[in-house]
C-alpha positions in Angstrom: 76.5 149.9 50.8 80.0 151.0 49.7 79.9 154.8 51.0 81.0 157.3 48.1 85.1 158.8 48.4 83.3 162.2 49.6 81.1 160.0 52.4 84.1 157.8 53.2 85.8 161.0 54.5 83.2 161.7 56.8 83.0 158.6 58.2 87.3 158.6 58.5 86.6 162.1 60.3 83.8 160.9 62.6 81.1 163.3 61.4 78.9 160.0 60.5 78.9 156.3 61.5 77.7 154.6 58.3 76.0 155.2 55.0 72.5 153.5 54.8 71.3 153.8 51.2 71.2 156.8 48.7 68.0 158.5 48.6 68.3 160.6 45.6 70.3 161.3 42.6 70.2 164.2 40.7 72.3 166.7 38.1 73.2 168.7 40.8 73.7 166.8 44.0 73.0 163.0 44.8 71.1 163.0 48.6 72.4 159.9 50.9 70.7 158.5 54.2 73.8 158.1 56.8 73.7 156.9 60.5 75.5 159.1 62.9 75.0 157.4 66.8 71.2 156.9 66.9 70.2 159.3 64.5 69.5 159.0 60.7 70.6 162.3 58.9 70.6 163.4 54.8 73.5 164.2 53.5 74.0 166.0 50.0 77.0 165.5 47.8 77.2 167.7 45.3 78.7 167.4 41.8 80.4 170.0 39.3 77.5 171.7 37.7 77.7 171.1 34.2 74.1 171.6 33.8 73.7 175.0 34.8 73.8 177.6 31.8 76.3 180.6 32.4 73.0 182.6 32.2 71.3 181.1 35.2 74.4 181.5 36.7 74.5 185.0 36.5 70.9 185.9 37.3 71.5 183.5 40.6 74.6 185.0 41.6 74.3 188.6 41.0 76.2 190.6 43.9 76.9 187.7 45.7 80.1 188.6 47.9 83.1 186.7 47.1 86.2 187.2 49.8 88.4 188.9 47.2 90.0 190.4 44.1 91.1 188.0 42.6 88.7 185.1 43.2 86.3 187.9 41.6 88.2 188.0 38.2 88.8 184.2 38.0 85.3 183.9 38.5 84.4 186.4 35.9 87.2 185.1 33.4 85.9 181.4 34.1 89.5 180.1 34.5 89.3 176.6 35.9 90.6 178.4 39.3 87.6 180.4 39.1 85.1 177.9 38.3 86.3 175.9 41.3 85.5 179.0 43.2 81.9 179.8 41.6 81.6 176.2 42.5 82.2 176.5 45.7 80.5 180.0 46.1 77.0 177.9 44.8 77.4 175.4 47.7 78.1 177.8 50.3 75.2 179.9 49.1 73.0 176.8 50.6 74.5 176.4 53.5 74.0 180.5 54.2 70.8 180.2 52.9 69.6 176.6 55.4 71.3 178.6 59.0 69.5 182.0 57.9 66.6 180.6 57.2 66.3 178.1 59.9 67.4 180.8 62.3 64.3 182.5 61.7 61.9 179.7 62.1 61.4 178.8 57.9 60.3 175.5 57.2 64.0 174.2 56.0 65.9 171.2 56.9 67.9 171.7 60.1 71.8 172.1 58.4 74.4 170.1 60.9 77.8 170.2 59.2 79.4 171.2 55.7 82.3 169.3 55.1 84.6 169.1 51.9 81.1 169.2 49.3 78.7 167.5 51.5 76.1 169.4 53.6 75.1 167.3 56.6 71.5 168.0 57.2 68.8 166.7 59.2 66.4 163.8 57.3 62.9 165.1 57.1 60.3 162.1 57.6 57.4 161.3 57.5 54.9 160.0 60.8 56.1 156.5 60.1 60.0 158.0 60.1 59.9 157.4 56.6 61.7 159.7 54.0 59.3 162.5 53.4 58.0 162.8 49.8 57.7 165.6 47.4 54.5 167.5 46.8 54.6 166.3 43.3 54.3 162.6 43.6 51.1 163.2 46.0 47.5 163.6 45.8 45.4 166.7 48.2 41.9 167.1 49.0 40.7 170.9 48.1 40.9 171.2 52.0 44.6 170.5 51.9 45.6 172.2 49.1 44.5 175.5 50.5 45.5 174.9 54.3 49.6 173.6 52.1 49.0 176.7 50.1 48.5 179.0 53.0 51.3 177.5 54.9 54.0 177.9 52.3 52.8 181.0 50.8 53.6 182.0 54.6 57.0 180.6 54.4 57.8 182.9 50.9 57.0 186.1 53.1 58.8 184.6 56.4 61.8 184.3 54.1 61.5 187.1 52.1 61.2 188.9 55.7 64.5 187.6 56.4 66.2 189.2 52.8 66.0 185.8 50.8 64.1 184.3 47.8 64.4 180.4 47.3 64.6 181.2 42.8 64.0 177.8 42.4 60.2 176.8 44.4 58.0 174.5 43.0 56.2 171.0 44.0 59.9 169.3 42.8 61.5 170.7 45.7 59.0 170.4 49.0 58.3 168.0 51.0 55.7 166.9 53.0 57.1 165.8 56.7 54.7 164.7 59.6 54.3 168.5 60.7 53.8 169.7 57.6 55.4 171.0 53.9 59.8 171.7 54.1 61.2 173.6 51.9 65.2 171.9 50.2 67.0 172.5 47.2 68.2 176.3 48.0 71.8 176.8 46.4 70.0 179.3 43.9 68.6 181.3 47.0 68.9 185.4 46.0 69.8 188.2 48.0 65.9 189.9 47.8 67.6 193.3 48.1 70.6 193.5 46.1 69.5 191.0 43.1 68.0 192.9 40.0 65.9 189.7 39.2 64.7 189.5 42.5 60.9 189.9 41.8 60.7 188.0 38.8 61.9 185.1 40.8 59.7 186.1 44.1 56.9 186.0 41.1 57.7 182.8 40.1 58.0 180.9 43.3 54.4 181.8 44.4 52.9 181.4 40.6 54.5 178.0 40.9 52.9 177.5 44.2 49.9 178.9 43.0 49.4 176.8 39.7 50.5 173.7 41.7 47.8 173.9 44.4 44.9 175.6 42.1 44.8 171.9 40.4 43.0 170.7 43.8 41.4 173.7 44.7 40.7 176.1 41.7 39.9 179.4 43.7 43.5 179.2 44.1 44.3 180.1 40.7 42.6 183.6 40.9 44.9 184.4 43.7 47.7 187.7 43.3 49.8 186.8 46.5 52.8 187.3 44.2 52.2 191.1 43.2 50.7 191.6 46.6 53.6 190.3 48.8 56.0 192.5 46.6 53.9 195.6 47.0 54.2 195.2 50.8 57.4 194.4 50.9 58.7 197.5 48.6 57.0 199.5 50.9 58.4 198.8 53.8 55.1 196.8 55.2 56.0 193.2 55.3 56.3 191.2 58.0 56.2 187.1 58.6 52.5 188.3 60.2 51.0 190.4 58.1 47.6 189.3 56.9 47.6 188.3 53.0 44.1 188.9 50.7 45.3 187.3 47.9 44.3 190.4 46.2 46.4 193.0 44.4 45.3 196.7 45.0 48.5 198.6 43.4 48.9 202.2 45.5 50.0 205.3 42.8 53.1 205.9 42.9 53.9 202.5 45.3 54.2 199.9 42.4 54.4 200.1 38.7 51.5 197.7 38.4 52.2 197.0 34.4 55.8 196.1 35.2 54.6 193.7 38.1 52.3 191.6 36.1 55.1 191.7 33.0 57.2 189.8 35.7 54.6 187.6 36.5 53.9 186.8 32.7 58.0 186.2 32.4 57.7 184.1 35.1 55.2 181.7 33.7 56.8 181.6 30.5 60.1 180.9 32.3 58.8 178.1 34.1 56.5 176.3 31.0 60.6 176.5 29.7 61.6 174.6 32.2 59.0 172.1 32.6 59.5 171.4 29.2 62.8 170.6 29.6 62.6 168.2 32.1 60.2 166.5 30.6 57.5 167.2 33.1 
């Protein structure tokens, strides 16, 4: 296939050999299958985002660090100089978010290069080395809808262990390689400490994961790993090891209990939103 202008330049610099076929397209980024020697890689292009509502924006990249004064005020002025740079800011904030995470052992993609808008990223498969699917276009036994669920409930405290929330979790955006569920699609990644919507998104991604895998096992549905991973974690306890009930015993004085299951509550509603708007 003809290789997009942004994958032409990475072939001209030698970063990849050859596009093979495009593997996804979507309102943020389109996902390619290149060739670089012997290896197949991913490789994301990503596009202007026109999609994304200046309030989204904002609840994502709330004390993000920008490298000066006056990118800051372009940014907050939305001159086009300043939407280049918020632009540019949501990229990078992936390809923080892939080498933190992956540093740490999370289930991520392993990122390779970032390059003029692409990020160069290793192709998760399947056993057959075919392109690994999402979690939503597949079928689980009860069996494996807990042992998925237990796994990536894991990978939420093994990230928010390393200071980072994904914002954005759901069956859409995992995929199931030959070892196991991988977690993509993290340019909306928050700062756990410094971001004031922090929990309601934490919230969200595990009611997401929740609801998703209580289709195929229902026990799962009467699970409170959300309020009970933020309780630990608020109090200092958390660790990528610490043993999960699934059960929410608020401690006086440790949580506001009421205000944690408000954020739960704004997190489903959030989310029914969304599915509605993409039609799902």
């Amino acid at each position: 296939m003809k290789p997009p202008a942004r994958l032409q330049a990475l072939i001209s610099e030698g970063l990849i050999d050859s596009v093979s076929r495009q593997l996804k397209s979507g309102k943020e980024a389109d996902v390619y299958v290149v060739r670089r020697g012997d290896d197949s890689l991913a490789a994301k292009v990503y596009k202007e985002a026109q999609q994304r509502s200046f309030r989204q924006a904002v609840d994502y990249t709330e004390n993000r660090k920008v490298r000066n004064s006056r990118q800051a005020r372009a940014m907050a002025k939305g001159t086009r100089y300043g939407r280049e740079q918020q632009e540019a800011a949501w990229q990078s904030a992936e390809v923080d978010a892939l080498y933190r995470l992956a540093a740490v052992g999370v289930r991520v993609p392993r990122p390779i290069n970032f390059h003029d808008g692409v990020l160069l990223m290793e192709l998760v498969v399947t056993a057959e080395g075919d392109a690994a699917p999402r979690l939503n276009d597949l079928p689980f036994s009860a069996d494996e809808a807990r042992q998925h669920h237990a796994t990536l409930t894991r990978e939420v405290v093994r990230m928010l262990c390393a200071g980072v929330i994904h914002g954005d979790l759901s069956e859409f955006n995992i995929l199931l390689a030959a070892d196991g569920p991988v977690l993509i699609d993290l340019p909306q990644a928050v700062d756990a400490a410094g971001n004031n919507h922090a929990v309601r998104m934490l919230m969200r991604d595990v009611d997401n994961l929740r609801r998703f895998f209580g289709r195929f096992a229902p026990e799962l549905l009467a699970t409170q790993h959300g309020p009970e991973i933020w309780a630990l974690y608020a109090a200092g306890l958390l660790a990528p090891d610490t043993p999960l009930t699934g059960r929410y015993e608020p401690q006086p004085g440790a949580v506001d209990l009421s205000a944690v299951l408000r954020e739960i509550e704004d997190a489903r509603l959030e989310e029914s939103a969304r599915q509605l708007r993409m039609g799902h």
